[in-house]
N, CA, C and O of each residue as an XYZ file, in Angstrom:
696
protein
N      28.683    -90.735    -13.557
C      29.189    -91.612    -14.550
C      29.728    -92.901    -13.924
O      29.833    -93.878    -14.666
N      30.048    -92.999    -12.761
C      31.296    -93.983    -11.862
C      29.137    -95.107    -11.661
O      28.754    -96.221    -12.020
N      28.589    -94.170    -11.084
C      27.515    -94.990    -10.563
C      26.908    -95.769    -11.257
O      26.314    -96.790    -10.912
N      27.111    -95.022    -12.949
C      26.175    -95.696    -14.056
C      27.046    -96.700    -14.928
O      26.613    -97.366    -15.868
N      28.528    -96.689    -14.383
C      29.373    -97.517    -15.009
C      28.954    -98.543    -13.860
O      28.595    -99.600    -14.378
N      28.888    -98.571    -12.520
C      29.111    -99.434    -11.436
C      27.677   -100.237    -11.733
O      27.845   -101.446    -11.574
N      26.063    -99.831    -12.192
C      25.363   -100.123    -12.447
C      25.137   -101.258    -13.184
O      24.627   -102.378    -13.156
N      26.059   -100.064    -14.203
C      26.222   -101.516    -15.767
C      26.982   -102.450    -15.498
O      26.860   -103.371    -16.306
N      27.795   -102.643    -14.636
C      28.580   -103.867    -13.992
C      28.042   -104.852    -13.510
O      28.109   -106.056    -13.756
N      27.171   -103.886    -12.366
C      26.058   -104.333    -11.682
C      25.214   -106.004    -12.296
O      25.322   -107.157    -11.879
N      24.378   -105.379    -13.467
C      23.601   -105.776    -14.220
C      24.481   -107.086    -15.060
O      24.193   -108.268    -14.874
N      25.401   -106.705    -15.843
C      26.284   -107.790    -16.419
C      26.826   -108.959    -15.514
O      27.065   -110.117    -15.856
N      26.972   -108.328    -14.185
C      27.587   -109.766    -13.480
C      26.268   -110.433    -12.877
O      26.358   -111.569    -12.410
N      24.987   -109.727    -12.872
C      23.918   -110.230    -12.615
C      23.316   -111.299    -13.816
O      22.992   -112.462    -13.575
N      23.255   -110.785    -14.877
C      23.263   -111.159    -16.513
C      23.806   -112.442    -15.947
O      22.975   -113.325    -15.734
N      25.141   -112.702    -15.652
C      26.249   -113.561    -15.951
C      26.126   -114.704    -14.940
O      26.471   -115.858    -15.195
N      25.612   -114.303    -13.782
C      25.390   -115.413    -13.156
C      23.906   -115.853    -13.535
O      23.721   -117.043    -13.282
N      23.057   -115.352    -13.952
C      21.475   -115.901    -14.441
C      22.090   -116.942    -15.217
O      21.880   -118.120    -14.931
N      22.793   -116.628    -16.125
C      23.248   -117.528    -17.451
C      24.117   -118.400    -16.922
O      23.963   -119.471    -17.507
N      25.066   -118.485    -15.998
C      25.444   -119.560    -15.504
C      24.319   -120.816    -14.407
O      24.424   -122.027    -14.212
N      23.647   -120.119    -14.075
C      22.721   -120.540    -13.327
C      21.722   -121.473    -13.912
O      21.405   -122.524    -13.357
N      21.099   -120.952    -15.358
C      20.296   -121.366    -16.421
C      21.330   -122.718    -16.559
O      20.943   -123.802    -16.121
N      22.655   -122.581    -17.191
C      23.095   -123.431    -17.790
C      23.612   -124.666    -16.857
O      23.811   -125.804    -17.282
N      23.770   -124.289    -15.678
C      23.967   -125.528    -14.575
C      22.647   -126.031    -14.465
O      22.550   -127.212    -14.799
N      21.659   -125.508    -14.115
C      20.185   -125.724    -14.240
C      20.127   -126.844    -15.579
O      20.090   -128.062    -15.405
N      20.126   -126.128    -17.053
C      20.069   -127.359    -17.768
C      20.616   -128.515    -17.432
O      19.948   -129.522    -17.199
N      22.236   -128.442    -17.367
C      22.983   -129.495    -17.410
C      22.585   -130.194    -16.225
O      23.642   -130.815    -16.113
N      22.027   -130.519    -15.426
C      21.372   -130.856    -14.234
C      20.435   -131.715    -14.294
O      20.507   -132.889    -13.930
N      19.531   -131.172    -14.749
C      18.402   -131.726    -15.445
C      18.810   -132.793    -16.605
O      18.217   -133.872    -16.623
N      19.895   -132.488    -17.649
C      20.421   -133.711    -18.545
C      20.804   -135.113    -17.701
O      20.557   -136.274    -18.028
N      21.465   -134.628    -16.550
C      22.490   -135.906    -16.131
C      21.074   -136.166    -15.506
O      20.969   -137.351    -15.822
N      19.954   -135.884    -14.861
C      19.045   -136.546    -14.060
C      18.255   -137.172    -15.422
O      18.272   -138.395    -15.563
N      17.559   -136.328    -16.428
C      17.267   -137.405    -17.664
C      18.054   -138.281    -18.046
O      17.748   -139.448    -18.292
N      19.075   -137.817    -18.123
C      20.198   -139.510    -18.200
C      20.089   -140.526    -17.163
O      20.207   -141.730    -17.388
N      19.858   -140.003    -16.001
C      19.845   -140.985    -15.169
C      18.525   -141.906    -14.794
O      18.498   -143.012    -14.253
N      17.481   -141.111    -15.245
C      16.094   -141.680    -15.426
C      16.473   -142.904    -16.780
O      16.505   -144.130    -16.667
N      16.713   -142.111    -17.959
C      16.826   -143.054    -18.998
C      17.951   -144.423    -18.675
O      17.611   -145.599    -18.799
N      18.979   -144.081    -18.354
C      19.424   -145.773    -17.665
C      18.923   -146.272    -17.013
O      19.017   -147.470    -17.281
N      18.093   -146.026    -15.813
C      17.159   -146.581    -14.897
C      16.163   -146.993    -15.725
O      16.402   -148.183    -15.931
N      15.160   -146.676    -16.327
C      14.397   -146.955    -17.421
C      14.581   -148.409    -18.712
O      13.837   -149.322    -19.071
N      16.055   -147.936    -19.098
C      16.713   -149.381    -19.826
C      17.088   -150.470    -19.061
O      16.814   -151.563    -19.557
N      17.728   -150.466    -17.817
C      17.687   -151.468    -16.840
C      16.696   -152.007    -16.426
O      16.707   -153.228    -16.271
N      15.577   -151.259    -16.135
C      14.391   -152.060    -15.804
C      13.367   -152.652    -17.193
O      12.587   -153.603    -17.238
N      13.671   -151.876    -17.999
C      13.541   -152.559    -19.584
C      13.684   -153.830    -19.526
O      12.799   -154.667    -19.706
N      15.645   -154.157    -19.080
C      16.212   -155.402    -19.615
C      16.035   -156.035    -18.595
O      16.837   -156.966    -18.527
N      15.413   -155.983    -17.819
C      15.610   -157.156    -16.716
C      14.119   -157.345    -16.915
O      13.782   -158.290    -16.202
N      13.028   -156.828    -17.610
C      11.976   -157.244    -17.969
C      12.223   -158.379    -19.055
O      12.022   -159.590    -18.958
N      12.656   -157.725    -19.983
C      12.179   -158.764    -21.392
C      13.619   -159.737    -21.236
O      14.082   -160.399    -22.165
N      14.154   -159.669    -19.969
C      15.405   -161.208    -20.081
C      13.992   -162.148    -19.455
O      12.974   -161.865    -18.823
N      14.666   -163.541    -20.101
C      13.951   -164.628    -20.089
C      13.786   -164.654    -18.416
O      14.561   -163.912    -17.812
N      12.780   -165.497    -17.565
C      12.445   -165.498    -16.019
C      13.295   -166.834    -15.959
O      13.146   -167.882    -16.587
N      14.480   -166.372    -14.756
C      15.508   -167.376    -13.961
C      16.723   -167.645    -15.166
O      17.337   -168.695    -15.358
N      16.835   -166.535    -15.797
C      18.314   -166.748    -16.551
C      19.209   -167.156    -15.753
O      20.030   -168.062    -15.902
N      18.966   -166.191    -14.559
C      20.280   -166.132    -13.827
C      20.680   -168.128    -13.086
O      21.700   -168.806    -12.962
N      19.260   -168.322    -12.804
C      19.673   -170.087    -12.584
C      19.989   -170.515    -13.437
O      20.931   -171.279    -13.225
N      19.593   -170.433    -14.800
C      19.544   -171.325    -15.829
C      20.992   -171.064    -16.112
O      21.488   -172.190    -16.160
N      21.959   -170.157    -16.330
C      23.560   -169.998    -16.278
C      24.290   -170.817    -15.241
O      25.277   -171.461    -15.598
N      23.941   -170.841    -14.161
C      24.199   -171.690    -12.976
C      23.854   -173.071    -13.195
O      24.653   -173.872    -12.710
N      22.760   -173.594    -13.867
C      21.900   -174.915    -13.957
C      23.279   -175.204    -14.925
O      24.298   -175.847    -14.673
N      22.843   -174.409    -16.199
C      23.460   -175.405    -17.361
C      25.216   -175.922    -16.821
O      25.893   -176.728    -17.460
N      25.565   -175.394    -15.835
C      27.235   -175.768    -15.851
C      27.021   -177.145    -14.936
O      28.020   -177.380    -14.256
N      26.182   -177.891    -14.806
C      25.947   -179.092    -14.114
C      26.213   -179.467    -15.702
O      27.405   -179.702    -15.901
N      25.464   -179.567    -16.760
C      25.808   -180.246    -17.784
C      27.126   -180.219    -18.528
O      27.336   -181.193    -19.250
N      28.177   -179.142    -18.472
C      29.511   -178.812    -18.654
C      30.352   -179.487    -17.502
O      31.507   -179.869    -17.691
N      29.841   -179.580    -16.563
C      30.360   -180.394    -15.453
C      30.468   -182.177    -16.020
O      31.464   -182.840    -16.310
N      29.299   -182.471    -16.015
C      29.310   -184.228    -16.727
C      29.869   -184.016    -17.555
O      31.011   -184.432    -17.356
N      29.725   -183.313    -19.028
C      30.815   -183.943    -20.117
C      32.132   -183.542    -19.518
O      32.791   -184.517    -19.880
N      32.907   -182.847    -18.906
C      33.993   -182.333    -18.727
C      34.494   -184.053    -17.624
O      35.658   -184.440    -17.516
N      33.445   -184.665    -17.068
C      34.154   -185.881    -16.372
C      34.033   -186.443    -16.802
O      35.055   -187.122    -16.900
N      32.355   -187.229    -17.950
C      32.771   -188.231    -19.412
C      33.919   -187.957    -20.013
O      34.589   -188.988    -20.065
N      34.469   -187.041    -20.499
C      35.654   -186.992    -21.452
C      36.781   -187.446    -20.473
O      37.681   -188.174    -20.891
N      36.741   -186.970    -19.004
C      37.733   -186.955    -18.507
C      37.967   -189.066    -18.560
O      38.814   -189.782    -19.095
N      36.924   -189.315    -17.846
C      37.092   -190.897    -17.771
C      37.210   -191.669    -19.095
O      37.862   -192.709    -19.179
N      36.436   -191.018    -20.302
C      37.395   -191.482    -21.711
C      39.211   -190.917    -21.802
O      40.086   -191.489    -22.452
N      39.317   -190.158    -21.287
C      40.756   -190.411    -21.545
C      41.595   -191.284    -20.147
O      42.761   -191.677    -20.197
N      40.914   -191.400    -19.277
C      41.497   -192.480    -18.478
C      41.670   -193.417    -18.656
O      42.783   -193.908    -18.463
N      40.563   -194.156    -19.144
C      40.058   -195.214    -19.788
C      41.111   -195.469    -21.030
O      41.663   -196.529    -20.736
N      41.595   -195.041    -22.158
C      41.895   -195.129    -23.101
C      43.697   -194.862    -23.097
O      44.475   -195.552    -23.756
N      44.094   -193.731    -22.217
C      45.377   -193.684    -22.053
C      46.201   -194.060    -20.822
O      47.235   -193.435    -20.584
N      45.855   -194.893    -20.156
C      46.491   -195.067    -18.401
C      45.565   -196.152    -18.112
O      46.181   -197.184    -17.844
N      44.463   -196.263    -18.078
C      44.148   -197.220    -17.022
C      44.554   -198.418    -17.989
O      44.848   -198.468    -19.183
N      44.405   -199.730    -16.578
C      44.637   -201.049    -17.617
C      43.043   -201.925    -17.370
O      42.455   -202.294    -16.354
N      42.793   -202.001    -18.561
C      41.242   -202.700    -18.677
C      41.685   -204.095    -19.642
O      42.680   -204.188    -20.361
N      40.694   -205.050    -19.427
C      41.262   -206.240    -20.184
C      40.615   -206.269    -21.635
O      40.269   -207.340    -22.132
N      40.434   -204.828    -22.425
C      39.750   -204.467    -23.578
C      40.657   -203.329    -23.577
O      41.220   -202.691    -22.687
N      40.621   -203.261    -25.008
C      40.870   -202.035    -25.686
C      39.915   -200.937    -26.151
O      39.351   -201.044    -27.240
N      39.682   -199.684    -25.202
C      38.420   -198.755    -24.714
C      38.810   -198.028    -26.392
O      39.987   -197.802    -26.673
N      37.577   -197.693    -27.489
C      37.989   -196.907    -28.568
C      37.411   -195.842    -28.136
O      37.007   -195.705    -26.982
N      37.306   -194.794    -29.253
C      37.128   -193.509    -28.749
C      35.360   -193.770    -29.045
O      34.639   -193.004    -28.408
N      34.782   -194.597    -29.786
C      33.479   -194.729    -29.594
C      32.951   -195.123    -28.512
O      31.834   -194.827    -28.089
N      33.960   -195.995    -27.899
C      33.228   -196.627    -26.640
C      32.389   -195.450    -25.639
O      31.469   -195.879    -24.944
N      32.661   -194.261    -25.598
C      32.208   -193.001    -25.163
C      30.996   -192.523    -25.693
O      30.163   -191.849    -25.087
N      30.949   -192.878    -26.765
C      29.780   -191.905    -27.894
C      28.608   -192.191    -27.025
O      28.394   -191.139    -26.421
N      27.644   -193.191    -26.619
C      26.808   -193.203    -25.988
C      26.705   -192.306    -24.974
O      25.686   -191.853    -24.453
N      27.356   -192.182    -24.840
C      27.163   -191.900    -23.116
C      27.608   -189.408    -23.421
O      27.257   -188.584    -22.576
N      28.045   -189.186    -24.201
C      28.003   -188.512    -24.808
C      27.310   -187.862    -25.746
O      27.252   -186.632    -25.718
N      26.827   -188.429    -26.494
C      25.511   -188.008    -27.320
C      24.150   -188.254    -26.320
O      23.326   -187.343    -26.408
N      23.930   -188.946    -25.731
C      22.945   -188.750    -24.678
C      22.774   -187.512    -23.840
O      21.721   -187.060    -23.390
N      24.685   -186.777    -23.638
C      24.517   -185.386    -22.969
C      24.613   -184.471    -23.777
O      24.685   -183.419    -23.143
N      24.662   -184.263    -25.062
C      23.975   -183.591    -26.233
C      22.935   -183.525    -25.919
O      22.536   -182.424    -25.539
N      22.012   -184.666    -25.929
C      20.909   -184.477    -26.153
C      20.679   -184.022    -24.948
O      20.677   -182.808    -25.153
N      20.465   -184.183    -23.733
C      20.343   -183.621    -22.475
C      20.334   -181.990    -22.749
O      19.357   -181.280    -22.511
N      21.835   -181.423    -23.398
C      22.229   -180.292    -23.199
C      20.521   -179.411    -24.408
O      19.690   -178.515    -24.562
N      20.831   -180.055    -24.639
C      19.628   -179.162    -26.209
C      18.256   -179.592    -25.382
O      17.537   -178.593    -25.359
N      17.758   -180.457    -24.845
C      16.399   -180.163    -24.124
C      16.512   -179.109    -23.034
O      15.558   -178.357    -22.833
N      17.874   -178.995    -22.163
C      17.535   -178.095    -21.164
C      17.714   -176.749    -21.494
O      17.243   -175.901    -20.736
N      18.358   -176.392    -22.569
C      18.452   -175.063    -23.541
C      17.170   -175.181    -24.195
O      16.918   -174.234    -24.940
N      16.394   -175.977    -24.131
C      15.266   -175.714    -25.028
C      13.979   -175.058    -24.341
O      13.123   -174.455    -24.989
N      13.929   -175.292    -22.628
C      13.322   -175.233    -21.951
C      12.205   -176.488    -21.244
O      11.251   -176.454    -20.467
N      12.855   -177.432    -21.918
C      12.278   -178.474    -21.735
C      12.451   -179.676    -20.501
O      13.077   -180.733    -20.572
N      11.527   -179.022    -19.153
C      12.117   -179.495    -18.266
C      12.010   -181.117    -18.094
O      13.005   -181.759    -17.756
N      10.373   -181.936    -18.420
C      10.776   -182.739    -18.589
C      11.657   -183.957    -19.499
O      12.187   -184.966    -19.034
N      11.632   -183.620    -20.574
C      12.541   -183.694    -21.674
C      13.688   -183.892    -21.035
O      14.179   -184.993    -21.287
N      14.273   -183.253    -20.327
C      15.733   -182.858    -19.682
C      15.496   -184.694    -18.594
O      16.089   -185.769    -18.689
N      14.517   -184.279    -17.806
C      14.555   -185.464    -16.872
C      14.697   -186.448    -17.389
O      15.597   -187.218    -17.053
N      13.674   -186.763    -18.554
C      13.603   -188.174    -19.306
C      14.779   -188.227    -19.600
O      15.343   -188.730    -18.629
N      15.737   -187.930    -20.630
C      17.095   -187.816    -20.760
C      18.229   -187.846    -19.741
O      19.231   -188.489    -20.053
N      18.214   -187.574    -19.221
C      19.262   -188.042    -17.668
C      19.088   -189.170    -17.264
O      20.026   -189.967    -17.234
N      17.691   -189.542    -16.809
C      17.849   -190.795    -16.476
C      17.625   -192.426    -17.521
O      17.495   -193.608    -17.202
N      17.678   -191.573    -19.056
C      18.241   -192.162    -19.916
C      19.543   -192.551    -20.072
O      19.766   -193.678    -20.513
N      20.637   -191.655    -19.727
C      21.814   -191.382    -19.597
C      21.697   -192.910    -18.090
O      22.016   -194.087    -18.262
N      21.339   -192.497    -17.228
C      21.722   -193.617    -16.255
C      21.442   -195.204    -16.624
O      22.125   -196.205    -16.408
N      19.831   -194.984    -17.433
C      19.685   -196.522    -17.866
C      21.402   -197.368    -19.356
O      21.863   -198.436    -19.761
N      21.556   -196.059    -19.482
C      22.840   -196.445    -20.725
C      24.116   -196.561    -19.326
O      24.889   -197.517    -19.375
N      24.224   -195.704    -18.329
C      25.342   -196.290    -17.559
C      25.014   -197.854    -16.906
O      25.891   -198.717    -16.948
N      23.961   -198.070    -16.432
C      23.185   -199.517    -15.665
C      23.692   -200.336    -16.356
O      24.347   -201.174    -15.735
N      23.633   -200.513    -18.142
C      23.581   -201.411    -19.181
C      25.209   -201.232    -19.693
O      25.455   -201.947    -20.664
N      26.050   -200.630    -19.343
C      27.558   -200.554    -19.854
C      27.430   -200.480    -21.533
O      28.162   -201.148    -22.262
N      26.372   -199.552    -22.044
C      26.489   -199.203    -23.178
C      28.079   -198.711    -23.680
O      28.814   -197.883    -23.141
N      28.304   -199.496    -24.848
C      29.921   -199.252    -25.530
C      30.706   -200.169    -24.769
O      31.785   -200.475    -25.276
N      30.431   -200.650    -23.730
C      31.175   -201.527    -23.237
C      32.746   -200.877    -21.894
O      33.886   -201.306    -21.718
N      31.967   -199.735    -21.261
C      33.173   -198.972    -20.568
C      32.985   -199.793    -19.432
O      31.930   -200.133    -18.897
N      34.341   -200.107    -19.092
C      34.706   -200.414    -17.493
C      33.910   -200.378    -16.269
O      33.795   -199.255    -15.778
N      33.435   -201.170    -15.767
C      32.034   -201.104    -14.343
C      32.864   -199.988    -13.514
O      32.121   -199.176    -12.963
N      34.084   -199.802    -13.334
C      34.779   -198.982    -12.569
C      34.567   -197.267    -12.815
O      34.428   -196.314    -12.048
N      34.628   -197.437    -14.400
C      34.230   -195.908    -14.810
C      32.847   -195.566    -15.142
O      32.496   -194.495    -15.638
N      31.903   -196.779    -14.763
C      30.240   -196.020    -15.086
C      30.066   -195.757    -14.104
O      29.182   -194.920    -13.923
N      30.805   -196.318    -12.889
C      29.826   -196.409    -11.459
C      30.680   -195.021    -11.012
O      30.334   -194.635     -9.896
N      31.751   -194.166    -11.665
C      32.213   -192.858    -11.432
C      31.263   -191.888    -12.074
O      30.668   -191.022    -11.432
N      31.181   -192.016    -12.982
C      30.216   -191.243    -13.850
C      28.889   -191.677    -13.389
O      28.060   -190.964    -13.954
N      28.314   -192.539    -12.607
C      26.870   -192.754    -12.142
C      26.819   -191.584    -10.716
O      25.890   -190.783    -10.616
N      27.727   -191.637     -9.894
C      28.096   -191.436     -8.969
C      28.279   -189.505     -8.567
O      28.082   -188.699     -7.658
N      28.819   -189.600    -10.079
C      29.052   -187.865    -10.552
C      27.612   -187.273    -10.990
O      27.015   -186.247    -10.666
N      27.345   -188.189    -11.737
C      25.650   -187.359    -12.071
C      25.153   -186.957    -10.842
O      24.858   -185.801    -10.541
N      25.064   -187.986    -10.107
C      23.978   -187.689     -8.525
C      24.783   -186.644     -7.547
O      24.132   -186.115     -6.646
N      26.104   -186.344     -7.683
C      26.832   -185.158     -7.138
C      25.987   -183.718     -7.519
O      25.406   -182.850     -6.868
N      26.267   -183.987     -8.957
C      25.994   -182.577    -10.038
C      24.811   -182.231    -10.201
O      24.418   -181.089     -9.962
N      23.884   -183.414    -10.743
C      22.830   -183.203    -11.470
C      21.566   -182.514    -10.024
O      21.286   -183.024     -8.939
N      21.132   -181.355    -10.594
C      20.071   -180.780     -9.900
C      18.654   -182.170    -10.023
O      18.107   -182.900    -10.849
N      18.640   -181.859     -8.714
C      17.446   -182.922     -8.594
C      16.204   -182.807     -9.348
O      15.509   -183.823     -9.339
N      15.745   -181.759    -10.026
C      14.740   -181.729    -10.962
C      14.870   -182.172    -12.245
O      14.032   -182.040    -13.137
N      16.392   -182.929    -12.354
C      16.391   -183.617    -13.659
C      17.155   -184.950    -14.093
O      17.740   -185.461    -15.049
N      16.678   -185.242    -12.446
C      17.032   -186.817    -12.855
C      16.232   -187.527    -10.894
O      15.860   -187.112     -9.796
N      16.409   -188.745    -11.672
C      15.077   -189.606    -10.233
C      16.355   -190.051     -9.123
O      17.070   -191.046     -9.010
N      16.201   -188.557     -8.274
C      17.377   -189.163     -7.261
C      17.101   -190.652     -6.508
O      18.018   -191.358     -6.089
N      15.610   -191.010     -6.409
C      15.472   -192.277     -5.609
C      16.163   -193.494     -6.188
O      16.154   -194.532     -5.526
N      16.744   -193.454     -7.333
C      17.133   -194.403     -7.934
C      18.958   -193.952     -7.553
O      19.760   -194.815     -7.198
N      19.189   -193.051     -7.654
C      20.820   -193.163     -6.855
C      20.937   -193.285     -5.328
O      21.967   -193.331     -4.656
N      19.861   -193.322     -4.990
C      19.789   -193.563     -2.876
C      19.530   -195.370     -3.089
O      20.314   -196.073     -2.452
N      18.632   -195.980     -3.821
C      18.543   -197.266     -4.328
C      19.850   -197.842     -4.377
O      20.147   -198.815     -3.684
N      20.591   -197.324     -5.113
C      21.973   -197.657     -5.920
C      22.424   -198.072     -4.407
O      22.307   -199.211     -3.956
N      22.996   -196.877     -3.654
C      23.400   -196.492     -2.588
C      23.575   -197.861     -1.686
O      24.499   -198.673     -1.627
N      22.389   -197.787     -1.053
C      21.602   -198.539     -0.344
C      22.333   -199.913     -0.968
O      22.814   -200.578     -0.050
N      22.607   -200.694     -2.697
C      22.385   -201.584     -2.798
C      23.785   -201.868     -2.250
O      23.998   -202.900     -1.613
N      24.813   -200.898     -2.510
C      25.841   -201.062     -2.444
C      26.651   -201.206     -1.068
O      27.759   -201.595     -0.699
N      25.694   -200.772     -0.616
C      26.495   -200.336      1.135
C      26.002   -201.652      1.721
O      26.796   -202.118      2.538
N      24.611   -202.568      1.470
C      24.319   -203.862      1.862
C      25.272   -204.881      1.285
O      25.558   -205.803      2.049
N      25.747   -204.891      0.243
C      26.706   -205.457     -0.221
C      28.141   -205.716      0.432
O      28.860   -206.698      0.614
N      28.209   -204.141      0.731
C      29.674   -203.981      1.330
C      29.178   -204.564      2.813
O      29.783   -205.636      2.805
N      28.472   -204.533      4.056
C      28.180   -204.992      5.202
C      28.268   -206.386      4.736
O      29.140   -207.120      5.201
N      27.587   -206.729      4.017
C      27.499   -208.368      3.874
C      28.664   -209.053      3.852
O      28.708   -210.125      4.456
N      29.780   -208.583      3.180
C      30.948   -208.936      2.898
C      31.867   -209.271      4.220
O      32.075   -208.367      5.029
N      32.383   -210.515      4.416
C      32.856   -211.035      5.705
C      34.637   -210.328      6.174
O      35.454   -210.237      5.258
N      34.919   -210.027      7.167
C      35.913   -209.249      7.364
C      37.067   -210.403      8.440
O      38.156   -209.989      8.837
């Protein structure tokens, strides 16, 4: 009776680890299908994201960069500096709605679009569109060619600039 009780013990703790065994076994297999299926959605999403998001997040803060120093030099301009005009808050709009428009071609994907527009933006700084201070276009001329990625604006024309300026300054008698 002791042998056939010890038997049936036997068998139940045998039972008992199969069934624990089974059930680590499943759960095993879940976390590795889970782990296939996130691997699976990751390589999903890095498929159907647009190609060079990751620059284009990086690119666009060149354009958050210029308006953040247009605005800055409209409020220089308008509250502190002394100019022999009174700078309004339009006197800016040009030069601002030009980086609107900038900002919506290069969100659009529109690379040359983007170029034409920048160095639209420079022909409106050249010409003192609104009438801002030679002191604050030639900052904001100066800042574009810092910021602006060279695929969207004609750097030979800020090495030009450069060039005109530094002959200028040599020329000048000491």
């Amino acid at each position: 009776m002791l042998s056939d009780m010890f038997r049936r013990t036997q068998l139940l703790w045998a039972a008992t680890a199969t069934i624990v065994f089974v059930v680590q076994l499943v759960q095993g297999l879940l976390v590795l299908m889970g782990l296939a299926l996130l691997l699976l959605l990751s390589v999903t999403l890095i498929l159907l994201l647009p190609a060079g998001i990751h620059d284009e997040v990086q690119e666009d803060a060149w354009i958050h960069q210029l308006r953040g120093f247009v605005s800055l030099q409209k409020s220089m301009a308008q509250w502190g500096q002394s100019h022999p005009y009174e700078p309004t808050a339009e006197t800016f709009d040009p030069y601002l709605a030009q980086l609107d428009l900038v900002s919506n071609l290069f969100r659009a994907g529109d690379r040359q679009g983007t170029y034409a527009a920048m160095n639209r933006l420079m022909d409106v700084l050249e010409a003192r569109e609104g009438g801002i201070p030679d002191e604050t276009a030639e900052a904001i001329w100066h800042y574009c060619y810092r910021v602006t990625p060279a695929a969207y604006h004609d750097v030979s024309r800020h090495l030009k600039a450069r060039d005109t300026i530094s002959d200028r300054t040599s020329a000048v008698p000491t």
